[in-house]
N, C-alpha and C positions, 0 to 999 in steps of 0.2 A: 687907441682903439682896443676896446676889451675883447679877446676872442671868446666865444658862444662856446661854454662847458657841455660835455656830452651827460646828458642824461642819465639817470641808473635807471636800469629796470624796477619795475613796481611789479614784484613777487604777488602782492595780495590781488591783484586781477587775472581771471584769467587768460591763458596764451591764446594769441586768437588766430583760429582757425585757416588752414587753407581751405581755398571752395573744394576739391577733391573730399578731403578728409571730413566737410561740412557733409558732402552731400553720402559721404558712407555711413556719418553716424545717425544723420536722419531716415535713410533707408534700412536701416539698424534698429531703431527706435517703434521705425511704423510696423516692421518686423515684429519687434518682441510686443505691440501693441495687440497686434493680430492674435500673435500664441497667447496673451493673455486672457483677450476675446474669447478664442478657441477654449483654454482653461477653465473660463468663469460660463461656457455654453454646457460643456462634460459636466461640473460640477454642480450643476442646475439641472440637467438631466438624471444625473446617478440621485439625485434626493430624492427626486419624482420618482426615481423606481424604486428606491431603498421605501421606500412606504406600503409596497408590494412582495416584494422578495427579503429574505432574513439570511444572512450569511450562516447562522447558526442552527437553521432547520433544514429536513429532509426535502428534494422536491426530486419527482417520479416525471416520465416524459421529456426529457430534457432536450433540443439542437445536439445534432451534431456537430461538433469542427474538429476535421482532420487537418493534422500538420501534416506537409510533405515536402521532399527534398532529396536532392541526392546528398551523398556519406558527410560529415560534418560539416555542414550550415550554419550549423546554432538551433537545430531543431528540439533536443531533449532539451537545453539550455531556455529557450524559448517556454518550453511548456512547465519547467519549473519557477520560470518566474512570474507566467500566469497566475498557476494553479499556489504558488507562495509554497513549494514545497521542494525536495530531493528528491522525490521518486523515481525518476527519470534517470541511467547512469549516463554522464557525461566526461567524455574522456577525448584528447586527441586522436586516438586511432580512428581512423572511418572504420563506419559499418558494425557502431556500438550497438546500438540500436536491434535488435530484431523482431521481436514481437512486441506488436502493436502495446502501450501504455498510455491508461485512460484515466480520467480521475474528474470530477466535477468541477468546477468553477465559477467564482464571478468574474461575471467582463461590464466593468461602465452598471455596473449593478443588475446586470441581469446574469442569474444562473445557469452555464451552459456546460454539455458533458465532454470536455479537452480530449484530444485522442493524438497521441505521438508514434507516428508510424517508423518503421525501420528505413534506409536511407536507398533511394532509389538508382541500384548499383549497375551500370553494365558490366555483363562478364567478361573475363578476357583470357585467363587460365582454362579451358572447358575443363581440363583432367583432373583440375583439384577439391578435393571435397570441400574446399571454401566457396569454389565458384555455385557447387550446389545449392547450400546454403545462399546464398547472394539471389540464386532464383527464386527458391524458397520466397524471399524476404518481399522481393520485387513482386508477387504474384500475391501473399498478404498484402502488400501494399493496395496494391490496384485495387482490389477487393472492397478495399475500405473505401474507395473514393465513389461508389456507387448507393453506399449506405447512407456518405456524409451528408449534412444539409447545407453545410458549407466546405470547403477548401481551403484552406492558407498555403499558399505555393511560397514557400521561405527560399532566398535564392543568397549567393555569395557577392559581396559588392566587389569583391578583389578579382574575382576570375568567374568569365564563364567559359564550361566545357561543352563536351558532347552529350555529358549525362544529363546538364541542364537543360540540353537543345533537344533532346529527345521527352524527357518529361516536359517541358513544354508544349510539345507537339502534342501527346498525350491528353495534356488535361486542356485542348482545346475544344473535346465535346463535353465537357465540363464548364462551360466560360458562362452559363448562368450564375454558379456558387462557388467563383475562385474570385480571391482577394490573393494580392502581391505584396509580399513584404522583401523588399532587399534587407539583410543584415550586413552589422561589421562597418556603421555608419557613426560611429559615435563620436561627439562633438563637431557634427559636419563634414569629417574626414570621408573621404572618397565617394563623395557625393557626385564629383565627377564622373566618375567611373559608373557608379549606380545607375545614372541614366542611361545609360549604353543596351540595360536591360528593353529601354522602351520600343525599340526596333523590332521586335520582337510582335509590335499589335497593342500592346497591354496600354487602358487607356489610362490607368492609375495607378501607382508604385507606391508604398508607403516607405518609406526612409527610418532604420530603427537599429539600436544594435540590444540585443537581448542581453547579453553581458550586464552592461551598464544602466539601460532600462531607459535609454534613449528613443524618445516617439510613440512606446509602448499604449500611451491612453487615447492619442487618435487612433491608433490600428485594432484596439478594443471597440472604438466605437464603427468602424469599418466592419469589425467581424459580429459585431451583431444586429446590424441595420438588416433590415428586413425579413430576418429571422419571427417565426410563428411560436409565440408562446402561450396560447392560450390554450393547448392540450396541458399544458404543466401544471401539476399539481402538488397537494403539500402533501407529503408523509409523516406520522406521528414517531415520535422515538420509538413507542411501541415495536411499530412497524418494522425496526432494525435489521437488518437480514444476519441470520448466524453465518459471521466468519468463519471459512473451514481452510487452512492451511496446509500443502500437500507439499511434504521432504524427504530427502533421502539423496544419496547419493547419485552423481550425474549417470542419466540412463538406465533410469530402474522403472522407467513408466508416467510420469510424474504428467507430463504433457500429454500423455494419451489419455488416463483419466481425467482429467480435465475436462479435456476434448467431450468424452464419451458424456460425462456428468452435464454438461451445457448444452448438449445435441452443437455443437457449432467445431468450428476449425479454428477458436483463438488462438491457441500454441499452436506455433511449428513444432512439428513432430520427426523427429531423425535419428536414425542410431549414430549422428555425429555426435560424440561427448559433450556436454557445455553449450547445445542448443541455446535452452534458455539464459537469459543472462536478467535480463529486469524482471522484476513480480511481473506475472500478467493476471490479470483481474477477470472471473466469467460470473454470469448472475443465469440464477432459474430458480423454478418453484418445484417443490415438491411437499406431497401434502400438508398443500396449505401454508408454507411455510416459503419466507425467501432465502436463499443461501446463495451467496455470495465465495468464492474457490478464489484460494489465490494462487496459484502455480508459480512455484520459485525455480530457480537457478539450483542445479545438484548443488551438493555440498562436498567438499574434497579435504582430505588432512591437509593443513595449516603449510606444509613441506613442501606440497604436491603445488601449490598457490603459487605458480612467476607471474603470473599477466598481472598486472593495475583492474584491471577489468572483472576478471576472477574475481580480485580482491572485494571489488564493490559489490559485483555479483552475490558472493557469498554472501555480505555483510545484508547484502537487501532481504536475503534470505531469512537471516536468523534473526531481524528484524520484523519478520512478519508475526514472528511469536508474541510479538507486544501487540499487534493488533487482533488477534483470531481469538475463536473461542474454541476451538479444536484443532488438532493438529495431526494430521494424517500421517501418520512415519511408513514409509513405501520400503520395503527389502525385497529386493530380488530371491524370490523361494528358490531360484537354481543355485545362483553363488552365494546364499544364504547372507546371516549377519555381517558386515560391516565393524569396522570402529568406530568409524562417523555416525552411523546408525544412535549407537551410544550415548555420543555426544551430546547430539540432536536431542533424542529421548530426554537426555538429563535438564534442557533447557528450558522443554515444556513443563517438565513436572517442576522446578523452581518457581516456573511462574503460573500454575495451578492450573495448566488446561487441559483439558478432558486432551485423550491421546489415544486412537485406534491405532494400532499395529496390521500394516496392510501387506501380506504376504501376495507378490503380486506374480506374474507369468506362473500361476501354478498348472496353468494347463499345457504347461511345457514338461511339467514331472510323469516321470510311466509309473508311478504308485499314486493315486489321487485319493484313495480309500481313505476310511475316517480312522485305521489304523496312523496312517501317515497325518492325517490334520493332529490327531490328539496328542501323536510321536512330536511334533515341529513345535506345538502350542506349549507342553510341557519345557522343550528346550529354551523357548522364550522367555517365559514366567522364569527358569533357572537363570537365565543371564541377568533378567531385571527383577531380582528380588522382591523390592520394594513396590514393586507395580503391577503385582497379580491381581489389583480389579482392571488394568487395562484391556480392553476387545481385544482378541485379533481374528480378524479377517482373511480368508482367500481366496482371491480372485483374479480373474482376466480382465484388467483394462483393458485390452485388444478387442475379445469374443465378447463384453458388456458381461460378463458374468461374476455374480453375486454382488451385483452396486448397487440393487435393492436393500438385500442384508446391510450393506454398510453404508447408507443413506438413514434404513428405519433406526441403527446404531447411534448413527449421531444424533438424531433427533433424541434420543433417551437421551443421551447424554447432556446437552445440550437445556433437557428441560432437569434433568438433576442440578447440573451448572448453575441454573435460576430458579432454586427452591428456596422458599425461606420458613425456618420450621418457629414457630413463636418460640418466648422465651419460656412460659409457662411450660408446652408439652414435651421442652426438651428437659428441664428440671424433673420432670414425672420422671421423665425417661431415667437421668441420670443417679434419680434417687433407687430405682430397679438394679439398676447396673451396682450401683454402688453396695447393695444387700448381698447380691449375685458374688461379687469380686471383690471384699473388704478391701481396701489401700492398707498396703503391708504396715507393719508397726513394731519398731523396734526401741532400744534408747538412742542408735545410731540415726533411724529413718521415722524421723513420726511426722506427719501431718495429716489436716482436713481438708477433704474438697470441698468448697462452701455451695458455688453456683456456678452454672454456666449461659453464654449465652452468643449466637451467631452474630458475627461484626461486620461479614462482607458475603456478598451472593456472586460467584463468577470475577475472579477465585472466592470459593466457597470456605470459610473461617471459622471457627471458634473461638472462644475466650473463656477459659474455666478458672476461677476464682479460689484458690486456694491459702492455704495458713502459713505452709513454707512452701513456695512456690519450687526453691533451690530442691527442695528433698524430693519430691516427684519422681523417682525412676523412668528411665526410656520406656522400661516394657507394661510400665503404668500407663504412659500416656499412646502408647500401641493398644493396647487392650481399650480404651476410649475409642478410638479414632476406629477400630475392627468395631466396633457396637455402631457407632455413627453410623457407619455404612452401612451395615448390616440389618438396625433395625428403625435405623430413619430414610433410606432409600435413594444414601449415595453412594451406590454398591458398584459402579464404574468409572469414578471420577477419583483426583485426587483430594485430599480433606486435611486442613493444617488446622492445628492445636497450638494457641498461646495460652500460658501460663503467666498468672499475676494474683500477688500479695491479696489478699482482704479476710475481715473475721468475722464478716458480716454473713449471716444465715440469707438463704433469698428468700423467707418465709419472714423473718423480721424487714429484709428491706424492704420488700411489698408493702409489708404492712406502714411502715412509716411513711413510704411516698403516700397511701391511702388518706394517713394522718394529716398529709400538708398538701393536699388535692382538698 
């Protein structure tokens, strides 16, 4: 009798299933059927409104939504991964955050105006100037929750406290325009925990970790369900509001003007050093025109920088100077110039922006006379040489005094910045100049200027066309640049001069483009 060989397994089919393990993957399955669902519902709505709205154009009237939360949530974290930017600094310390950081947005395809408030802190030290600060913070906070047209209440899935249980409480005369988000949920994790929030009343919790970008496009479509867009409108680039950037060293006013310039209380305002820490952004009109402030973080020598915070702080700062088209250099008229002041200075003028020098508490000085302005204006212009078409200014950001003078300032400026002189009237020009001040001539130095012509408006450029471009002397191409200003009317802005090879008359190259026209 033959005994019955055991079988081998057959590898090529698969293992089959315990009913447990059957009934996970199919409740798994119907799962990710659903998210797909959900996927392909977003994604047919965001077309529908992308044929409405342009990621790449201006729109005026926007929703509000306020983030809020107490000290590190994920809330700057949050609004940078909205908004697809860094604005925002994000740092492990609680209570990075202080003044409010706003910036436009799409959400699920519609345009709305993101706003990151400072981190809603109980005090507990009364005697410290942090704790001030902390009140400071929590009283902008609140403020904003009155303006917003929605809420995002961002809570911690790891832990809740008392700071949670008290904003909670708070934004329950709020509970028309609050949406819940838990963070710190990513891949499922502590999803447990997260529910814990629900006890609380809340009938919906959105599950997300900002970090990772986990849940993010339902809770887009959560924050702008029922939001009114039909005040929004388009703005033309036209329209652009001039950037005006305001620096200088921590506590030299920077936040009060702001303030004064916006009629509003955007910055906190403190003689604590290092108030600000993120740009904060203000908009107003002044004749006829939009101007848009950006109030930075002081700036402190490189030495002086321990905090992580500072670090970024600053960096957001000098950062601002690639966005602005003026830049406001603030010095305290009592403790006068700075090093940093300098610095500053040199940053702007590298990268061609108009630059008022804002001499600022001068209604602190007992000589206010115009002996003393002309005395202080001279001392300036000797520090920065090369920058005596720069304004300077002085005034009280405290008392509003002279922000007229240094409003109507930058608007000069501002329309020099965006002048563009044709190429014809500047050749008239420089064939005058050139009878006026022959180009030196030696066997060592000889060359011809042939033409010139503007290459860029804001920074504002030349391009002047010469035979040996190399032999041009420094004080050739100063005596240029002194005429530019002088008699084409960018007589307070900065004005750069390239230099390039050609033997070409601009009276022959005229005439030949005419020939092939």
């Amino acid at each position: 009798m033959k005994k019955n060989k055991k079988k081998k397994p057959d590898f090529s089919k698969p293992k089959p299933e315990k009913k447990d393990e059957l009934e996970i993957r199919q409740i798994e399955e119907k799962k990710d059927e659903e998210n797909f669902s959900v996927k392909k519902e977003i994604e047919s709505r965001r077309k529908e409104r992308s044929q409405k709205f342009f990621p790449d154009r201006i729109y005026n009237n926007l929703p509000l939504i306020v983030i809020a939360g107490r000290p590190n949530v994920g809330k700057s974290t949050l609004f940078n991964a909205l908004t697809h930017t860094k604005r925002a600094i994000t740092d492990p310390t609680p209570g990075v955050t202080r003044d409010p950081v706003e910036g436009t947005c799409f959400l699920s395809g519609l345009p709305v105006h993101l706003m990151d408030t400072g981190g809603y802190k109980l005090t507990r030290n009364l005697k410290s100037r942090e704790s001030e600060m902390d009140d400071l913070v929590v009283e902008k906070t609140v403020s904003m929750f009155q303006k917003a047209d929605k809420i995002l209440l961002l809570l911690d899935a790891t832990e809740i406290n008392s700071e949670d249980e008290e904003l909670i409480h708070l934004l329950r005369s709020y509970s028309d325009k609050l949406i819940v988000a838990v963070n710190k949920t990513e891949g499922g994790k502590n999803e447990h925990l997260a529910y814990n929030y629900m006890k609380y009343g809340f009938k919906d919790i959105s599950l997300i970790s900002a970090f990772h970008g986990d849940g993010l496009n339902v809770l887009q479509e959560k924050m702008i369900e029922g939001l009114d867009f039909s005040k929004v409108t388009e703005g033309s680039e036209e329209e652009r509001p001039i950037r005006i950037a305001i620096l200088g060293k921590p506590n030299v006013g920077k936040s009060t003007l702001s303030n004064a310039l916006t009629h509003t209380e955007s910055s906190i305002v403190s003689d604590y050093a290092g108030t600000t820490r993120d740009v904060v952004e203000g908009s107003f009109r002044y004749n006829g025109h939009d101007i848009q402030i950006l109030d930075t973080a002081g700036i402190r020598r490189k030495s002086k920088v321990k905090e992580n915070v500072e670090y970024y702080s600053v960096n957001r700062a000098i950062k601002t100077l690639d966005e602005c088209d003026i830049a406001f250099i603030m010095i305290d008229a009592v403790e006068g110039l700075a090093e940093q002041d300098k610095k500053i200075t040199g940053l702007a003028f590298e990268r061609g922006r108009g630059v008022v020098f804002i001499l600022n508490k001068w209604d602190l000085l007992e000589d206010q006379g115009n002996k003393t302005v002309k005395k202080t204006k001279e001392w300036i212009q000797t520090m920065f040489g090369q920058m005596n078409w720069a304004p300077i200014i002085p005034l009280s950001a405290k008392n509003h005094d002279g922000i007229k003078n240094l409003m109507d300032t930058a608007l000069e400026i501002y329309s020099q910045l965006t002048r563009k002189v044709d190429t014809a009237s500047l050749n008239t020009a420089l064939k005058d100049w050139l009878f006026k001040y022959p180009p030196p001539a030696t066997r060592s130095i000889h060359f011809k200027i042939r033409y010139m012509t503007q290459t860029s408006i804001n920074p504002v450029n030349f391009l002047i066309f010469a035979t040996r471009p190399d032999n041009v002397p420094l004080t050739y191409v100063t005596y240029l640049k002194n005429r530019i200003r002088e008699d084409l009317g960018f007589d307070h802005i900065p004005v750069q001069i390239e230099m390039k090879a050609s033997r070409q008359k601009w009276k022959d190259r005229t005439e030949k483009n005419e020939k092939e026209l």
